[in-house]
KOLLUM-856777 format. One line per field, with one value per residue (C-alpha): x, y, z. Coordinates in steps of 0.5 Angstrom, whole numbers, plus 2048, in hexadecimal, padded with zeros to 3 digits. Example, Ala and Ser with C-alpha at 12.3 -4.5 7.8 and 13.67 -1.06 7.14 Angstrom:
residues 2
xx	(819_81B) .
yy	(7F7_7FE) .
zz	(810_80E) .
***
This chain:
residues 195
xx	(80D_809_803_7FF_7FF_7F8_7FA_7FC_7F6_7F3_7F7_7F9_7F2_7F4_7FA_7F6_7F1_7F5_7F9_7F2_7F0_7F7_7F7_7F0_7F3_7EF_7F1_7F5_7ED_7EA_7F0_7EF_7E8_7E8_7EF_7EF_7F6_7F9_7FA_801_802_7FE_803_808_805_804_80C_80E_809_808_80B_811_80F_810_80A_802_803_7FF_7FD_7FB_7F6_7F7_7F2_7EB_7E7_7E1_7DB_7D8_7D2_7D3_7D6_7D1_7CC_7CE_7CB_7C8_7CE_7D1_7CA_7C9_7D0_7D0_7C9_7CC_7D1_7CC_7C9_7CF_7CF_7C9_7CA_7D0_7CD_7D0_7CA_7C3_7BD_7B7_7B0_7B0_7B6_7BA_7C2_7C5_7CB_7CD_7D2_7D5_7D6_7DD_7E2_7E5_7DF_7DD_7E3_7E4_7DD_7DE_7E4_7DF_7DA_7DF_7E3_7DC_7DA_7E0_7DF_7D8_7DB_7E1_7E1_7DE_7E2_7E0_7E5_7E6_7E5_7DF_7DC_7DD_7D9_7D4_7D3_7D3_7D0_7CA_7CA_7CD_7CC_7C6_7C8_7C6_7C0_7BD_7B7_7B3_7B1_7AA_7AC_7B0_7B0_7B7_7BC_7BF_7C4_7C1_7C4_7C0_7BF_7BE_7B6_7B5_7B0_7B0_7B4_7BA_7C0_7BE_7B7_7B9_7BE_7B8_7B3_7B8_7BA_7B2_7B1_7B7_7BA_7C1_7C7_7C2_7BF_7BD_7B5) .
yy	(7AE_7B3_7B0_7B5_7B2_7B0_7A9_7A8_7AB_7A5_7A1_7A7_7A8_7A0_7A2_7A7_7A2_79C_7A1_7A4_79D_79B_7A1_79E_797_793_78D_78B_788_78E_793_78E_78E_795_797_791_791_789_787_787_78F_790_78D_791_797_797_794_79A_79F_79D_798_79A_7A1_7A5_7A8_7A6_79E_79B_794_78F_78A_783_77D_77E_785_784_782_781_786_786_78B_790_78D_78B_791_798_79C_798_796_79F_79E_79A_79D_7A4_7A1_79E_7A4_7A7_7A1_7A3_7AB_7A9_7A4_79E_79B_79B_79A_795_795_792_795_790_792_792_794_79A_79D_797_798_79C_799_79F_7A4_79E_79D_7A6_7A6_7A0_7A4_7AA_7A8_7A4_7AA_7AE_7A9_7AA_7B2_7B1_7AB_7AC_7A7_7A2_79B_799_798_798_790_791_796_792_78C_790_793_78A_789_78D_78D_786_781_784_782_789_78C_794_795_79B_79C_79D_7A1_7A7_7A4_7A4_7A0_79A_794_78E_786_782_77D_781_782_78A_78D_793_797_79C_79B_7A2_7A0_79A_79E_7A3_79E_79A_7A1_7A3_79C_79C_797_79A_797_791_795_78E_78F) .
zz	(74C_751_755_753_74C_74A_74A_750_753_754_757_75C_75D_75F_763_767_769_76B_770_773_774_777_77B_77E_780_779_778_772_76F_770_76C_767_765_766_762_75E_760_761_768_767_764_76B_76F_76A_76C_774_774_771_774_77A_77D_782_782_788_78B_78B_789_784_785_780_783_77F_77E_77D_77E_784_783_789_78B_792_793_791_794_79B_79F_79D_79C_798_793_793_790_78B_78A_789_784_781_77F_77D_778_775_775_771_76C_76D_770_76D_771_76D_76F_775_778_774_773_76D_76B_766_763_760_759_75A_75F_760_762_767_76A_76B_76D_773_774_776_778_77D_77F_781_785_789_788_78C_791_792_799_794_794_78E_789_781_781_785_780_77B_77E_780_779_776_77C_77A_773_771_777_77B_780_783_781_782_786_787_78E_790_796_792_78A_78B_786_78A_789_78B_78B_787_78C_793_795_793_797_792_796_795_79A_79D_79D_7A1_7A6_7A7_7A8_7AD_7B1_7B2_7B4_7B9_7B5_7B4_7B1_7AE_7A8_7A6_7A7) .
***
């Protein structure tokens, strides 16, 4: 048997992504609902692969993905992050914009194509914000945060009509968190960045 036979393609095209995601430290859910791998072949997989191997460890997080949305918007640098990757997430198709700047998601009639494209969308994100915290698992629930849950919801800002991320039950003041730096440093209000 050769890999490269045409029959086994699909499920390399399966192996290929489920080790990408591995690599990008996704829980066990995610590989699966992007691979259609079980649980346990994923954990087969990061046993063999991944687990004792010298170098650059890889993790595996157990329980729960987060879902909090805090982190997104607790100050400004971390609200132009998430706002950053969100128009990764756009660009890349896996989010779609309704009237309204409503989101939905897109792309997700091939598993397989949905999963390589967070994949990329990801690993630009970390090639524009290198420095960025922010993990897979919080792509992740940025993504479901915004198409599924809402609890996120995208503004344009009436200073500069940029795209922004917004918790869906904080007061918005329709402005970017570079507006609200700038308007806080003209105003001598640095650090605050709240007005």
């Amino acid at each position: 048997m050769r890999v490269t036979d045409d029959r086994y393609a699909g499920e390399r095209d399966q192996f290929d992504l489920a080790m990408r995601l591995i690599h990008h430290q996704a829980r066990t859910h995610i590989i699966t609902q992007c691979t259609g791998f079980s649980p346990d072949r994923v954990r087969k997989l990061y046993g063999t692969y991944f687990k004792g191997r010298r170098g650059r460890r890889v993790s595996r997080h157990r329980g729960k993905s987060p879902t909090s949305v805090e982190v997104f918007v607790k100050n400004p640098r971390c609200q132009a992050q998430a706002s950053l990757l969100a128009h990764v997430l756009i660009a890349w198709g896996l989010v779609r914009l309704r009237e309204g700047l409503a989101a939905e998601a897109g792309r997700r009639d091939d598993r397989l194509a949905f999963g390589r494209a967070f994949c990329e969308a990801y690993e630009e994100f970390r090639r524009l914000e290198p420095d960025s915290g922010l993990s897979f698992e919080q792509a992740w629930n940025l993504f479901t945060a915004l198409t599924q849950r809402r609890s996120l919801l995208l503004f344009d800002c009436e200073g500069c009509g940029t795209l922004y991320v917004q918790d869906a039950l904080a007061l918005d003041r329709r402005r970017c968190p570079a507006c609200r730096v700038v308007r806080c440093h003209r105003r001598g209000e640095i650090g605050t960045a709240d007005a």
